[in-house]
C-alpha positions as CSV (number, residue, x, y, z in Angstrom):
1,X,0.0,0.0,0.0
2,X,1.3,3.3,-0.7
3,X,-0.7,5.6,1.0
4,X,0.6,6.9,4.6
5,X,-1.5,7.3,7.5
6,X,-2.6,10.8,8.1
7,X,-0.8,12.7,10.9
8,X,-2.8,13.6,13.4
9,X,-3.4,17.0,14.3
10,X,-4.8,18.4,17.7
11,X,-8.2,20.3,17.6
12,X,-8.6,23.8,18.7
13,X,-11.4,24.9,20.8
14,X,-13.8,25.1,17.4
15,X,-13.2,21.2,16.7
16,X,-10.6,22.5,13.8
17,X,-7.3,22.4,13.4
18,X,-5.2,24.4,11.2
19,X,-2.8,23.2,8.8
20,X,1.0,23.8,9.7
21,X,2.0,27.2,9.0
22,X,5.1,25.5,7.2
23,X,2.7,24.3,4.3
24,X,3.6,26.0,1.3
25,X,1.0,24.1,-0.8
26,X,-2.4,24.5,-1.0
27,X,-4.4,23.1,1.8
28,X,-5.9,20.0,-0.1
29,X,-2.2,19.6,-1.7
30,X,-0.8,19.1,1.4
31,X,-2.9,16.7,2.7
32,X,-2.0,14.7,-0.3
33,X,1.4,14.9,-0.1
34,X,1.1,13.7,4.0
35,X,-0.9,10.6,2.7
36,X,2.1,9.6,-0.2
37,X,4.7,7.4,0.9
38,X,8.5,8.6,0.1
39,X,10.4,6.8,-2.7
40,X,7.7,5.9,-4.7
41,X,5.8,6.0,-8.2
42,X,3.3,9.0,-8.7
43,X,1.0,10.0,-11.2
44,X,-0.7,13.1,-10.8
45,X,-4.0,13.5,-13.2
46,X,-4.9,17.2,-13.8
47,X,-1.4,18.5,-12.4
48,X,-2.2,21.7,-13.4
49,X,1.0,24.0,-12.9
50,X,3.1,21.3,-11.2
51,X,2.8,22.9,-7.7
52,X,2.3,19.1,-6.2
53,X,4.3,17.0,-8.4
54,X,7.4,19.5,-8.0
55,X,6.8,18.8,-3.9
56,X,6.5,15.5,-3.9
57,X,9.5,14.7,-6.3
58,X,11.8,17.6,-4.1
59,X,10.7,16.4,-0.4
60,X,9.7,13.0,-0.5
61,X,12.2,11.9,-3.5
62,X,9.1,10.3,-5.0
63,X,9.2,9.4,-9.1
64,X,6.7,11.7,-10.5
65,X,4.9,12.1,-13.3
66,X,2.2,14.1,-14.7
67,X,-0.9,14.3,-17.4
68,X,-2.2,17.8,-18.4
69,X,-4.7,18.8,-20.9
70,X,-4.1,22.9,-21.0
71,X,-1.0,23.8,-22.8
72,X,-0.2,26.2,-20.4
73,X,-0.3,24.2,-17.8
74,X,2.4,21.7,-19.5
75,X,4.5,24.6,-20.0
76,X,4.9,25.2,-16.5
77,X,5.5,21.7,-15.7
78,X,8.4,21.6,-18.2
79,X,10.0,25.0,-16.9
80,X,10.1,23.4,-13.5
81,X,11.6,20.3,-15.2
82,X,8.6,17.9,-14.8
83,X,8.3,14.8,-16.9
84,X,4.3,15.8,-17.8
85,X,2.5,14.6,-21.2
86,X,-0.4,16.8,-22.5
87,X,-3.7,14.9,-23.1
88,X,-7.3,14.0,-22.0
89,X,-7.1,11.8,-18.6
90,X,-9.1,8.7,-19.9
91,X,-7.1,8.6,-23.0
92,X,-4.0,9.3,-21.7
93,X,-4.5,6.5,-18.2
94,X,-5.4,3.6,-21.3
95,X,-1.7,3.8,-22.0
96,X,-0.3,2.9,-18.8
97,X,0.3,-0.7,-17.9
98,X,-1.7,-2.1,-14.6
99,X,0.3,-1.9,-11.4
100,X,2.8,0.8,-12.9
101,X,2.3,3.5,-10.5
102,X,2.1,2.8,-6.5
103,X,0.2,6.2,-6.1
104,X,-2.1,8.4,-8.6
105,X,-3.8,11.8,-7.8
106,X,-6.6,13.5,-9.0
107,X,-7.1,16.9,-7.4
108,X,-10.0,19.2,-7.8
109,X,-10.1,17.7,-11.0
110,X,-13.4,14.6,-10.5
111,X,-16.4,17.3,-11.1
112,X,-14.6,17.9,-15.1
113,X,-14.9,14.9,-16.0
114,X,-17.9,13.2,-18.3
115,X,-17.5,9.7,-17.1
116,X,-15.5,9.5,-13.3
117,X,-16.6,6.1,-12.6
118,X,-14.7,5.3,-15.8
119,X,-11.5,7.3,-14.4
120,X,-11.8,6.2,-10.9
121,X,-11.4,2.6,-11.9
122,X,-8.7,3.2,-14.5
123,X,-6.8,4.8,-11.8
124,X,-6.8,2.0,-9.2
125,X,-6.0,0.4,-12.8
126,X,-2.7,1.9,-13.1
127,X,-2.2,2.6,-9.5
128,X,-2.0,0.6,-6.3
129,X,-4.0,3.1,-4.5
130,X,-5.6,6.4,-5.7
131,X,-6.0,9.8,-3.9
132,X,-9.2,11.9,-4.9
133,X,-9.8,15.5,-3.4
134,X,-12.3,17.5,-4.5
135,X,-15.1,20.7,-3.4
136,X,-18.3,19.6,-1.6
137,X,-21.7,21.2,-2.7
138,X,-23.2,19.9,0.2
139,X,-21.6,22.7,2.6
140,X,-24.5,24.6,4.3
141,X,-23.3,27.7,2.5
142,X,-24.3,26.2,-0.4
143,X,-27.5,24.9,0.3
144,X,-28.5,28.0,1.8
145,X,-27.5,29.9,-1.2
146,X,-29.8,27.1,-3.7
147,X,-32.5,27.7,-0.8
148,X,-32.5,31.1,-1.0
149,X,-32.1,32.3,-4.7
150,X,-33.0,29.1,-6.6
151,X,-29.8,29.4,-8.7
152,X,-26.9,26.6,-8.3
153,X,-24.2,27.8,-6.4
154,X,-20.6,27.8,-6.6
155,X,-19.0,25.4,-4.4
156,X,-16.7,27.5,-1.8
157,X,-13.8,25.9,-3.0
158,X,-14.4,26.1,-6.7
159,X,-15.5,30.0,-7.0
160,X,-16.3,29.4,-11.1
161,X,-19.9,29.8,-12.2
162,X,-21.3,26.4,-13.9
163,X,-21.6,28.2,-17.4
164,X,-17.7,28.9,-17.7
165,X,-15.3,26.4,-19.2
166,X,-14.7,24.5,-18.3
167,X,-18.3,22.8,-17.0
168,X,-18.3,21.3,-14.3
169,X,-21.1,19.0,-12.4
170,X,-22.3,19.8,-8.7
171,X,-22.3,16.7,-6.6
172,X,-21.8,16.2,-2.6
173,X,-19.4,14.3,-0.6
174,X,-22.3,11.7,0.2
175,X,-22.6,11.5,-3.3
176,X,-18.9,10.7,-3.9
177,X,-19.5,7.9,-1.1
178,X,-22.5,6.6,-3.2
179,X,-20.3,6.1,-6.3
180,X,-17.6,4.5,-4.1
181,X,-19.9,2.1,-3.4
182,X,-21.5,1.2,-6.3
183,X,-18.1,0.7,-8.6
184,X,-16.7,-1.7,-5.5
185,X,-14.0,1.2,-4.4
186,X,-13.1,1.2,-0.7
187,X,-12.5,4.7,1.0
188,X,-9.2,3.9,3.1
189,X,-8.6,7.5,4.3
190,X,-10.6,10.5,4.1
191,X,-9.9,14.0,5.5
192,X,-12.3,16.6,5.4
193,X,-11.3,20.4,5.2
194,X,-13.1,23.7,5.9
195,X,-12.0,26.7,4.0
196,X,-8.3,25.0,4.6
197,X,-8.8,23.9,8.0
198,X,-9.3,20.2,8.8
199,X,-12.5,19.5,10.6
200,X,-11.6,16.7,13.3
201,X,-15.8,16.1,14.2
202,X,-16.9,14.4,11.2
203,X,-20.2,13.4,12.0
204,X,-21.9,16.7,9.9
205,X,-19.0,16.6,7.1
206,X,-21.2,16.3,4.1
207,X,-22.7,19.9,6.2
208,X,-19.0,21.6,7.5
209,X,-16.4,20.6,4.6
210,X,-15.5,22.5,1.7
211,X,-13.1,20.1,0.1
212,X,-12.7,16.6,0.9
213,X,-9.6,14.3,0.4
214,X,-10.4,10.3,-0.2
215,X,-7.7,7.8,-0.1
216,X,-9.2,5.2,-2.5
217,X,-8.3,1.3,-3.3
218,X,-10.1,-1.5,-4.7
219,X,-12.6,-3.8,-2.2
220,X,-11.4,-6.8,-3.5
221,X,-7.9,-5.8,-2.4
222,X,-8.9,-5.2,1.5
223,X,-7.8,-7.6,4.1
């Protein structure tokens, strides 16, 4: 297994604790980079500007590598030396053999997608484990805002309206859970965050959480 146990951080008197003032990345970044194991193989789906897969290969000496559909996005992989291929994520996982990552990542990236069950699978394909984070629609800010104006909100992590490009579709933590289920992936870790702040009373998280991290492996593998 290549996904580390969280590390445990205290609460403060709200039942939140902050992430470490240290943390250069962003909140949800870091979290995924505490659940990677050092040393190992990483793909990171979606990798954007690089930001996670430069951290991960400079502090935990993993072997990184990205896929990234926006060309400027690739471009700032390569100026910070990245080994990154441009392309579409289901396309692109098809041509990696099973078992030839330990780790792959898919940040902020699972509402974009037209089929996730499809990508979820492939990535537990590829990978040994899988790490998913990604916004919550279900935070009460966001019900209250549907409740109130009748017009879909933006989740508080994603601040894009749902007409720019690109789309994306609203769905909840509980949902996430639902899918989970139903394509026979187990949820191994899962860390819940508040505007960057981890929420350690998890019994309203579909409620409190803006973004949600989801270690991820296949049932059939669980002991």
């Amino acid at each position: 297994m290549s996904i580390a146990s969280p590390t445990a951080k205290g609460p403060d008197t709200h039942g939140v604790a902050a992430i470490p003032a240290a943390a250069k990345l962003r909140p949800d970044l870091q979290v995924i980079a505490d659940l990677i194991l050092p040393a190992t193989r990483v793909l990171d789906l979606g990798c954007g500007n690089g930001e996670l897969l430069e951290y991960l290969i400079q502090q935990k000496k993993v072997r990184g590598r990205g896929i990234e559909l926006s060309e400027a996005g690739v471009l700032a992989c390569v100026r910070r030396g990245l080994s990154v291929r441009q392309g579409n994520l289901q396309e692109s996982l098809a041509d990696y053999p099973a078992s030839s990552m330990d780790t792959v990542v898919l940040s902020q990236t699972l509402p974009f997608l037209d089929d996730p069950a499809l990508v979820i699978n492939e990535m537990l394909r590829v990978g040994k484990s899988a790490i998913v984070s990604l916004p919550n629609w279900g935070h009460w800010r966001c019900r209250l805002e549907l409740l109130l104006t009748g017009r879909i909100p933006q989740a508080v992590d994603l601040p894009q309206a749902w007409y720019e490009a690109p789309r994306w579709q609203a769905f909840t933590i509980t949902d996430f859970a639902q899918l989970c289920r139903q394509i026979g992936v187990n949820i191994r870790h899962e860390v819940y965050l508040a505007e960057g702040r981890r929420i350690e009373v998890q019994r309203y998280k579909n409620l409190m959480a803006t973004t949600a991290i989801f270690g991820l492996e296949r049932a059939d593998n669980v002991a």
